[in-house]
N, C-alpha and C positions, 0 to 999 in steps of 0.2 A: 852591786849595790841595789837594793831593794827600792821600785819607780815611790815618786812621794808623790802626792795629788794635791792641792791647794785650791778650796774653791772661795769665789768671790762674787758680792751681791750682783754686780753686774756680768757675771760668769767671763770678764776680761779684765785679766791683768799685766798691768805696765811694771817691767822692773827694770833700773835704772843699773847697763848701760843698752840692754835688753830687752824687745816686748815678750813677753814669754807668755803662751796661752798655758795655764795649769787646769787640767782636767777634772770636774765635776766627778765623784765619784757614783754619784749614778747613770752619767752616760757608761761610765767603762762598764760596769754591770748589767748595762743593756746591751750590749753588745753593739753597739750604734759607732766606732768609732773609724770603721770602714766606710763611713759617708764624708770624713772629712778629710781636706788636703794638707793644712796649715798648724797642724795638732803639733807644739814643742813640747816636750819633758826636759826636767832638770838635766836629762843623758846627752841634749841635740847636739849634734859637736858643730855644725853649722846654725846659729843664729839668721831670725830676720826676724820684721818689723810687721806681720802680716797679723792682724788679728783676727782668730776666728771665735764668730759668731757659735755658741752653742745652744742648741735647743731644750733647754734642763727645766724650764718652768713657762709660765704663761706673762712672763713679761718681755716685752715686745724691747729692742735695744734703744738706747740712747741715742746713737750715729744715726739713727735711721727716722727717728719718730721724736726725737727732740727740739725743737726749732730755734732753744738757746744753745746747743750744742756751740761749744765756742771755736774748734776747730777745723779745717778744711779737711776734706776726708774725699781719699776714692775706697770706692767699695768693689769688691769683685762679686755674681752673682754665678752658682758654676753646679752643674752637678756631676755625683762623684765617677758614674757610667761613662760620662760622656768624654772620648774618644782627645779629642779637641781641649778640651776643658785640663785633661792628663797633661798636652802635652806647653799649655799654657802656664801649669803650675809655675817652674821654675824661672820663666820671664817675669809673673808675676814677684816670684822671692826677690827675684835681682832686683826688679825694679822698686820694691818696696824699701831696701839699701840705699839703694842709691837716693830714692827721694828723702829718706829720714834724714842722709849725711848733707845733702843741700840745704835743708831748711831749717837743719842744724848750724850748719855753718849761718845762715840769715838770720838766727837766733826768733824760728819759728817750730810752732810745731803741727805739721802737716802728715795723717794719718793714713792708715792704709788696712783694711776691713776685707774681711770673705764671709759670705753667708752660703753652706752648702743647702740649695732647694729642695731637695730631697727631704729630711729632717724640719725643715722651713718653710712649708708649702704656702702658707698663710701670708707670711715677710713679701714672700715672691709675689705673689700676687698680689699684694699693694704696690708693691713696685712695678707691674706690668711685668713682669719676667716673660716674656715669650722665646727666647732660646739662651746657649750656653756657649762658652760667656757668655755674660754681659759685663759691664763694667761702668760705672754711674761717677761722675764727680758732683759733692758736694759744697757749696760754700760755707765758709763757720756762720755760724748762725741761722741757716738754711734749711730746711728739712726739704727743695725742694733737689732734686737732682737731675744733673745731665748726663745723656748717654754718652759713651766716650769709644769710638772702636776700641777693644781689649790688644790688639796686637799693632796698636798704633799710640801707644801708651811712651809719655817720654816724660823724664822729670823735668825739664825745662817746663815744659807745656803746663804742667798745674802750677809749679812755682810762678809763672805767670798768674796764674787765673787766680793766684791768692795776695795779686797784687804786687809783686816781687820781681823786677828789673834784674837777669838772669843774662850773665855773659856767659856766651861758648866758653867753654872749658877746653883749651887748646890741647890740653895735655892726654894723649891718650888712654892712658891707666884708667884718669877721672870720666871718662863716657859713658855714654849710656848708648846701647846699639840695640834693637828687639831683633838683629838679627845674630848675635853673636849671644855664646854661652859663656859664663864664666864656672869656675871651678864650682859654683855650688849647682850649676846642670848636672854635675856627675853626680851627685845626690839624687839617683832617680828613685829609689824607695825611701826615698826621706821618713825619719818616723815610721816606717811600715812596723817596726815593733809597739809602737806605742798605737798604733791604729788595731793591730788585733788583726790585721789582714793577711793570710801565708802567702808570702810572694814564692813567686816560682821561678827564679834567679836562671836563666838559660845559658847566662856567661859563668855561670858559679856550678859546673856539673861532678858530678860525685866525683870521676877518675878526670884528671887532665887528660885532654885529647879524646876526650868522648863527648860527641855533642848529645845533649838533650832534644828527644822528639818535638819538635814544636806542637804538636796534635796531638793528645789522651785519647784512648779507646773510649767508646761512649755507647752503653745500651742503647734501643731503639726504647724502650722505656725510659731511662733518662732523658733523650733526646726528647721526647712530649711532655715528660716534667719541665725539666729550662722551658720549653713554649709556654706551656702552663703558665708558669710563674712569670714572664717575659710580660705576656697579655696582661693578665692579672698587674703587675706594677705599672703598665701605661695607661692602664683602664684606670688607676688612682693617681697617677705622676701627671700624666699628659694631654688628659682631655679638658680639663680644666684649668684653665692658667691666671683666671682675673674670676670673679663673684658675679652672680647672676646668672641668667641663663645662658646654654651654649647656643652660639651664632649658628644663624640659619645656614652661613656658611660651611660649618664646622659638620653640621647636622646632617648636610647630603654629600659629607663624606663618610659619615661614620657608619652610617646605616646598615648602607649597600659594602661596607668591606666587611660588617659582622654578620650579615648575610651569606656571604660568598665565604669566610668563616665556617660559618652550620656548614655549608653544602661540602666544602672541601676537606674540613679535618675530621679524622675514623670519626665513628659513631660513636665508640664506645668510649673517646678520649675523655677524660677527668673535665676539661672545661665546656665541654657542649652544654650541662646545665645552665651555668654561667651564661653562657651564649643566647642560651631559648632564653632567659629570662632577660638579657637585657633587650634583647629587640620583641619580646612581649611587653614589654615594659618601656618603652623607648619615651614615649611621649610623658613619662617622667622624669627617666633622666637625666629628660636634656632641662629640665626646669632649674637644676643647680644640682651641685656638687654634693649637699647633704642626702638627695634623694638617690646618684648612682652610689654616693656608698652605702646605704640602706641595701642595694642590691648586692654590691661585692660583699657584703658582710655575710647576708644569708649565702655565699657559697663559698667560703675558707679553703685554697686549697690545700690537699692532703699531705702536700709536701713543703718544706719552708725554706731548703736553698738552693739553686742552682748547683749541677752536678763539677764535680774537680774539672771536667773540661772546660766547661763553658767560661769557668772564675781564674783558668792559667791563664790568661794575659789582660787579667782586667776585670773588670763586672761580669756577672752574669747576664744583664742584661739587656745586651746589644748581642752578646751569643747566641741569646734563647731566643731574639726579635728574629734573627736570619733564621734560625732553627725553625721559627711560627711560620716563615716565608716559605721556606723549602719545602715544608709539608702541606702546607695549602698550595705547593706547584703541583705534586707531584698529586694532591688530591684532586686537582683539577682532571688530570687525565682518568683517576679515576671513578670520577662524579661524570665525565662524558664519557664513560665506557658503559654506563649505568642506565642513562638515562632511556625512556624509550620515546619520549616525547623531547619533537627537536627544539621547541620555543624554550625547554628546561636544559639548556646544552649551553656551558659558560663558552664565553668566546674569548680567546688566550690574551686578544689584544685589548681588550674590556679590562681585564681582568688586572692586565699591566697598569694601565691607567689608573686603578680605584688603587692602586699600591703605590703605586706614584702623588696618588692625591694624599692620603693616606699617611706616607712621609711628609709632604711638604706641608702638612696642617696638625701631626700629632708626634712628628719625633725632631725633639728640640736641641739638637746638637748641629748648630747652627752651619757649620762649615761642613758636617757628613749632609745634613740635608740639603747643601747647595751643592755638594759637588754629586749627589745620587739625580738630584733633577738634572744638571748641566748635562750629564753623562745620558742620561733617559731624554732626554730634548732633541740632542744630537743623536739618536739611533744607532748609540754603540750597541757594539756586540750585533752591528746587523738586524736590530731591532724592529724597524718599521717595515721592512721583508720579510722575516721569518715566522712573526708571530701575525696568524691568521685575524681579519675580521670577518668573518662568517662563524655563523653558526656550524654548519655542517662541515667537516674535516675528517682527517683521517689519523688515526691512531699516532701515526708518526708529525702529521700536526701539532697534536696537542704536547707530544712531546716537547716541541719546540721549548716550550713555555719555560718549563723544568730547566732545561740544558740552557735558556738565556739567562733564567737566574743564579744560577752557578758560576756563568764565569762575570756574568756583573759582582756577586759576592769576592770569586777569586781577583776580580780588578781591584777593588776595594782594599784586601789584605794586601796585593802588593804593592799601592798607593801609599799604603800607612805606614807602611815598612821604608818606602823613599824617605817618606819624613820623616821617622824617629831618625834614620840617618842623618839628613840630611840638617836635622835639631840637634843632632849629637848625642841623641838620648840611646844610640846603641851605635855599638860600632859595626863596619859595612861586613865585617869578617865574621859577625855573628851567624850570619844567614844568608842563606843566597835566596834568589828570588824561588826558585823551585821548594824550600824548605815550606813558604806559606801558603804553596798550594794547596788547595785540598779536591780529595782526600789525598793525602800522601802517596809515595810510591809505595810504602810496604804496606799500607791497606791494602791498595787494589791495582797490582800488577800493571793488571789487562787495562786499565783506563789510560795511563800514561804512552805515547810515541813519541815518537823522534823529534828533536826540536819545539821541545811545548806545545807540541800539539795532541788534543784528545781524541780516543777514542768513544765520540759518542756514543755508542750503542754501550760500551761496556761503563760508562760515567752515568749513565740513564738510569739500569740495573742497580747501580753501586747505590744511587739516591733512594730507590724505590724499597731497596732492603736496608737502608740506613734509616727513614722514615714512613714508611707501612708493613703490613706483614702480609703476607699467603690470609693469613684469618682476617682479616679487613677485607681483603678483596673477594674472599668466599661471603662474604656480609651482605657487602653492597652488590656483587653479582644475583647471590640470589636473592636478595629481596626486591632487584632492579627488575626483575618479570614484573611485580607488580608495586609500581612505585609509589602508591597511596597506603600500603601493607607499609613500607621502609619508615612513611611520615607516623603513620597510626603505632608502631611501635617505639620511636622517638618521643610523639607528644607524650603516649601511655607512662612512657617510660620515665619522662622528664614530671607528668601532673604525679605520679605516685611518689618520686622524690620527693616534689613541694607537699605534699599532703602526709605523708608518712613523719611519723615520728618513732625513732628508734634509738633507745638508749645507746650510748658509744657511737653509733654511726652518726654520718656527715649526709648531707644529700648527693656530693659526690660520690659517695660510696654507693648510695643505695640507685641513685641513677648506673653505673656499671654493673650491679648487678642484676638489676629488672633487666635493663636494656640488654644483657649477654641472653638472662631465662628465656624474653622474648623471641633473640634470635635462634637460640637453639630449637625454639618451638618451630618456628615460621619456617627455618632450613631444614629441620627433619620433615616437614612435610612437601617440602619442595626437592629433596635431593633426591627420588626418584625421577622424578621428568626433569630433573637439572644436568643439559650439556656444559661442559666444562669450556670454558673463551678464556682462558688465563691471559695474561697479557703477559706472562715472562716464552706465551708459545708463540706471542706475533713478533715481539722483541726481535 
């Protein structure tokens, strides 16, 4: 049967014995329908009560901005990347059931609302949105709302607050538990057809008895597009969360990580433009939100989705954000292979820090950023030993840096893998913990030993040719003899971007190709008196 769409002035609609959200036909046209969780079609074979909020014109919602709104309402606030927010969905569905049949049974009627921020950035930020969930109860008549923990959510609890004398429910059928799934958790791609999203089904493999690779092959060109576009979406998503200018506090962290940015990721990568312009321009825009997108506007990146690997288990971009990490480690080592002045020489433990700050003020998936500090607080992975505070070190130093971000990433995927277990959102027999290692075994042999343990030396390599190439490092070697040549070809390269105007082209574009002519000019006249230091000869 051919999907039917049904829009309505307030773009939600209640159908009795069902809320059924019916699709705007100009979201599905935009292709936007991948930011939403809660999205029913006429097809949903499981019902709930969850209405979501859709972004289709410039009128602001009733639940949210109306102050005669006559009934109690929680609102969930979530965006669609985040990790947490996934695996929250289906508590929410249950619990949005279960509240409808109680205040039904009380002959009230008490509602339940999602607004995905992404789509909604404006909503969010009247509401204070600073991480994901969030979860707000309102009173009828209210516009004003309370924060509510999202995973501490129980229908008792509101039926209270809307005045309603609520007996335990003895019977256990009728509960409500946030720690138990009912039959519609097994609905983990709920709607994924009506969302437009291609799930990548790992329990559903072409032949029975043949697992699916959990990790996609992925160029080292792909792998700086996902960064690309990773950066690019938090530079608009996440710096900004309320109106007005960004806090001082905010300010002396952003700085200094789009600093270390320039220095760490190739020269010739597609957002270095992006990069010089925003910290040329910084003391604009931190002044508000309209002045940094004046900035991301003049540099569109060249590419508009995240590559098939990054988007197999989820968005692309919490892929591309590790992927932006990895290569600013691995830049790090070599930006101090580079260097000939020691005061310009990052220092690994520095470095972890402004990444660490970095998280905990600009990536708003509230439960990944408390458990990435907990985890960096307490000195896992051997952290407050390995990684150097001095300037001066030695090549296998700085390696450190690289091989702690690694397996803090690799903790992380096997963390999240206990919980969709342990949520019910996969079964344990999908995967063992070795499947979400990375890189896999059939990448790279040589990295894996015996009882989960690595071989650094060959895990090092694996990174360095996963994100940079032999031509990056002939770059910055020889232009690191004289490192005011490395600067004067970047600004040149980046002022003739901003100044040129070239039909069809982008100033991406034309920044990779000054900046390559440059190099070829500057290394042909240096590859004579240029001895070769490759770092795959000290490795």
């Amino acid at each position: 049967m051919s999907q039917q769409y049904v829009s309505s002035r307030h773009r939600i609609v209640s159908a009795f014995p069902f809320s059924i959200l019916l699709l705007l036909s100009s979201v599905c046209q935009g292709g936007m329908l991948d930011q939403y969780f809660y999205v029913q079609d006429l097809n949903t074979k499981i019902r709930h009560y969850v209405q979501e909020y859709l972004a289709t014109s410039g009128t602001k919602p009733d639940f949210l901005y109306n102050p005669d709104y006559p009934n109690g309402r929680i609102v969930e606030f979530y965006a669609h990347w985040c990790p947490h927010c996934q695996h929250f969905k289906p508590k929410y569905i249950e619990f949005s059931i279960r509240l409808h049949e109680m205040a039904t049974k009380n002959n009230m009627k008490v509602e339940t609302f999602a607004v995905s921020c992404v789509p909604n950035k404006s909503i969010c930020k009247d509401q204070n949105v600073k991480g994901y969930p969030m979860t707000k109860f309102f009173p009828p008549h209210s516009i004003n709302g309370t924060d509510i923990s999202p995973f501490s959510l129980h229908p008792h609890d509101i039926m209270r607050k809307v005045g309603v004398s609520v007996q335990q429910d003895i019977n256990p059928q009728n509960s409500f538990n946030t720690d138990t799934k009912l039959e519609i958790s097994s609905e983990r791609n709920m709607n994924s057809h009506v969302r437009g999203q291609q799930q990548h089904r790992r329990n559903e493999p072409a032949e029975v008895g043949i697992k699916a690779p959990y990790f996609l092959q992925r160029s080292r060109a792909e792998a700086l597009q996902d960064a690309h576009l990773s950066f690019e979406f938090a530079m608009k998503t996440a710096v900004y969360t309320s109106d007005g200018p960004l806090p001082k506090e905010k300010q002396d962290v952003l700085k200094p990580f789009l600093r270390i940015l320039q220095k760490t990721l190739p020269v010739t990568m597609s957002v270095q433009p992006l990069l010089n312009d925003l910290l040329k321009n910084f003391d604009m825009l931190v002044k508000g939100d309209d002045q940094l997108n004046t900035i991301l506007e003049r540099h569109p990146a060249p590419f508009k989705k995240w590559s098939e690997s990054s988007t197999l288990h989820g968005t692309g971009y919490t892929a591309g954000l590790w992927t932006l990490f990895h290569i600013m480690s691995v830049g790090l080592v070599e930006w101090n292979q580079m260097v000939l002045d020691d005061d310009q020489l990052l220092v690994p433990s520095e470095v972890a820090d402004h990444l660490r700050s970095y998280i905990e003020h600009f990536f708003q998936c509230d439960v990944c950023r408390l458990n990435f500090m907990s985890e960096y607080d307490s000195c896992s992975h051997d952290r407050c030993n390995r990684l150097i505070s001095k300037r001066k070190g030695t090549l296998n130093q700085y390696i450190e840096f690289p091989l702690w971000l690694f397996e803090t990433h690799n903790d992380v995927n096997t963390r999240l893998r206990k919980e969709r277990i342990e949520l019910h959102d996969e079964p344990e027999s999908l995967t063992t913990e070795a499947d979400v290692m990375w890189p896999p075994l059939s990448a790279c042999p040589r990295c894996w030993l015996a009882e989960g343990r690595w071989d650094e030396n060959a895990v090092f390599k694996y990174l360095h040719a996963s994100y940079w190439s032999e031509g990056d490092t002939e770059v910055v070697r020889s232009l690191g003899e004289d490192r005011q040549g490395t600067i004067s070809v970047m600004q040149h390269a980046s002022r003739r971007a901003e100044e040129t105007t070239v039909q069809g082209l982008r100033p991406t574009v034309l920044f990779t190709l000054v900046t390559s002519l440059g190099i070829i000019v500057v290394f042909w006249q240096r590859k004579r008196q240029f001895v070769r230091k490759g770092i795959h000869k000290k490795v």
